[in-house]
C-alpha positions as a printed NumPy array, in Angstrom:
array([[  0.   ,   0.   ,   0.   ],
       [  1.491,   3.412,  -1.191],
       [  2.106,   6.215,   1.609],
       [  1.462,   8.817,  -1.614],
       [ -1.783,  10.55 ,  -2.321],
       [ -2.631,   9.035,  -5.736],
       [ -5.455,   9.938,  -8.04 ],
       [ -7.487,   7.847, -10.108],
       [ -6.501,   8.762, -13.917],
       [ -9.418,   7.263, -15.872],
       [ -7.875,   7.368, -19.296],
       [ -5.386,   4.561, -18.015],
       [ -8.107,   3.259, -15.336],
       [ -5.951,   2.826, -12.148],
       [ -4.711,   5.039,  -9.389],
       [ -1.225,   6.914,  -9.58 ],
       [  0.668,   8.761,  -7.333],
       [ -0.27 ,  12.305,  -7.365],
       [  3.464,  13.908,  -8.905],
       [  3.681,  11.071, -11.425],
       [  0.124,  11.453, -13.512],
       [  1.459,  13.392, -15.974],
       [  4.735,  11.626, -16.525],
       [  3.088,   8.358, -16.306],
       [  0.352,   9.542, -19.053],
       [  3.209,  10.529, -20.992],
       [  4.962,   7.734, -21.272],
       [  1.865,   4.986, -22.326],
       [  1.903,   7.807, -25.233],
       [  5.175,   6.03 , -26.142],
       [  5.791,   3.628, -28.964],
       [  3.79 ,   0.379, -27.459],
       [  4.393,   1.35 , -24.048],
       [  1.85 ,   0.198, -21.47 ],
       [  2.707,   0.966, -17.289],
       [  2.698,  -1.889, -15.27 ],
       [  4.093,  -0.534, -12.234],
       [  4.744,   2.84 , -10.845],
       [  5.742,   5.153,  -7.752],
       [  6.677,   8.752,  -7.386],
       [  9.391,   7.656,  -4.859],
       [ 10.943,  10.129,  -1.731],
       [ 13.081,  13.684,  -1.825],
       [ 15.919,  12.681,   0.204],
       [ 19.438,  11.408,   0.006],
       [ 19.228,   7.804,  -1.391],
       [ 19.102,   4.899,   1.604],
       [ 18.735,   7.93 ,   4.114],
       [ 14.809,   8.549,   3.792],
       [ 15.112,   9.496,   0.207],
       [ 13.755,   6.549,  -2.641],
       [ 13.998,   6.357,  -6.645],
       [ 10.803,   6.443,  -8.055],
       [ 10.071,   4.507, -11.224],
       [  7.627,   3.282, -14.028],
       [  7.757,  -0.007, -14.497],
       [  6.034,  -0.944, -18.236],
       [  5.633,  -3.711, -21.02 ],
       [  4.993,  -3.908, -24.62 ],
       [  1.115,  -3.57 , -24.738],
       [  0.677,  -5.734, -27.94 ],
       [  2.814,  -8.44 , -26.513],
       [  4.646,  -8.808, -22.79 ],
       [  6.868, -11.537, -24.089],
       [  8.595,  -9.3  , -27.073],
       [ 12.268,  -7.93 , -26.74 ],
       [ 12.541,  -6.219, -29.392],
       [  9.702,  -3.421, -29.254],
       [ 10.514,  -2.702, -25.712],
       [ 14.287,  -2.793, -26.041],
       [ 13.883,  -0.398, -29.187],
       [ 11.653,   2.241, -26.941],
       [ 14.331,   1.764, -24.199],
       [ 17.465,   2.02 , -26.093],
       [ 16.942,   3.867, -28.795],
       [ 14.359,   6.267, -27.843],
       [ 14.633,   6.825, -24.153],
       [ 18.044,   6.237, -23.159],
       [ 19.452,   9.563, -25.404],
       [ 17.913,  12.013, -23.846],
       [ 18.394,  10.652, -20.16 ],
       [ 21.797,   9.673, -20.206],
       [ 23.082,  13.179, -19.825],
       [ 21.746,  12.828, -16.231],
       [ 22.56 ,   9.527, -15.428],
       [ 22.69 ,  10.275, -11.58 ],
       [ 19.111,  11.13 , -11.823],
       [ 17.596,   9.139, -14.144],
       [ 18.229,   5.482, -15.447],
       [ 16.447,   3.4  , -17.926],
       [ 16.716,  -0.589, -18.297],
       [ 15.002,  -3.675, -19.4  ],
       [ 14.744,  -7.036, -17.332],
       [ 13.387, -10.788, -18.007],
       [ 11.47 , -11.783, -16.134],
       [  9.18 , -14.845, -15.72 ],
       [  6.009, -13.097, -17.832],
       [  8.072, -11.499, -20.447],
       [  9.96 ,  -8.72 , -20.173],
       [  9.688,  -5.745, -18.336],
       [ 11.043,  -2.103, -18.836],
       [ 12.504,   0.27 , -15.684],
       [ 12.793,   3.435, -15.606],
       [ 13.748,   4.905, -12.45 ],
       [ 14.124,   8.81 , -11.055],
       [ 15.041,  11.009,  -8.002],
       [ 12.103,  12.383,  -7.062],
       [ 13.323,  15.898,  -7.097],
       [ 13.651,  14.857, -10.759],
       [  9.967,  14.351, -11.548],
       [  9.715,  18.159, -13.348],
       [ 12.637,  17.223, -15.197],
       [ 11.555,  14.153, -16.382],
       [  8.433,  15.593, -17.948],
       [ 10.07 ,  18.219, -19.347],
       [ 12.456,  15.612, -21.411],
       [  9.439,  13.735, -22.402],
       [  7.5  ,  16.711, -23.396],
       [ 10.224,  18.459, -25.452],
       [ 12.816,  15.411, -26.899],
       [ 12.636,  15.268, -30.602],
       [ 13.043,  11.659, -30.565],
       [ 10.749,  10.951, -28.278],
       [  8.359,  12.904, -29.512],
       [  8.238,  11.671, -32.866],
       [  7.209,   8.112, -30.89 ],
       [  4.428,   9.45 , -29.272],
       [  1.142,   8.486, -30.381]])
């Protein structure tokens, strides 16, 4: 059970944490990208109060393909990120029902994060 005030987001029909809507809507606008999995995480210093937050997704059309995922990940996402790698990270991981996509923030990152995802050129051309 989350500690965050969440809001229902009807459009995706589940509840998100209140300073991740936006970031999480963006991001199911993304290639095949459907969330799975998310939390806004805590400000703070890392292991001292403070926790990443992340969005955890899948291909929509198919949880058990590679290759659509690992194309959003790695060639759309991880450009624009990896210039703050301290604050942001993006993965992918196998896992029992497919595979599953990370990508993880410091909270104090959130406004960033939309920002990126609002304004890349890349990913922008992805979104549907």
């Amino acid at each position: 059970m989350s500690s965050h005030v969440q809001v229902l987001v009807p459009k995706l029909n589940v509840e998100i944490d209140e300073q991740i809507v936006d970031l999480v809507l963006a991001f199911n606008e993304i290639g095949v990208v459907q969330t799975i999995s998310s939390c806004q995480g805590n400000p703070g210093i890392i292991g001292e109060g403070g926790s990443y937050g992340h969005i955890c997704f899948q291909d929509r059309t198919n949880p058990h393909s590679y290759i659509a995922l690992a194309h959003v990940v790695f060639a759309i996402m991880w450009q624009p990120f990896r210039a703050e790698w301290d604050d942001f990270c993006v993965s992918v991981d196998a896992v029992e029902r497919g595979y599953q996509a990370w990508f993880r923030f410091r909270n104090e990152r959130i406004g960033r994060a939309l920002e990126i995802v609002n304004t890349d050129p890349n990913i922008l051309l992805y979104r549907l």
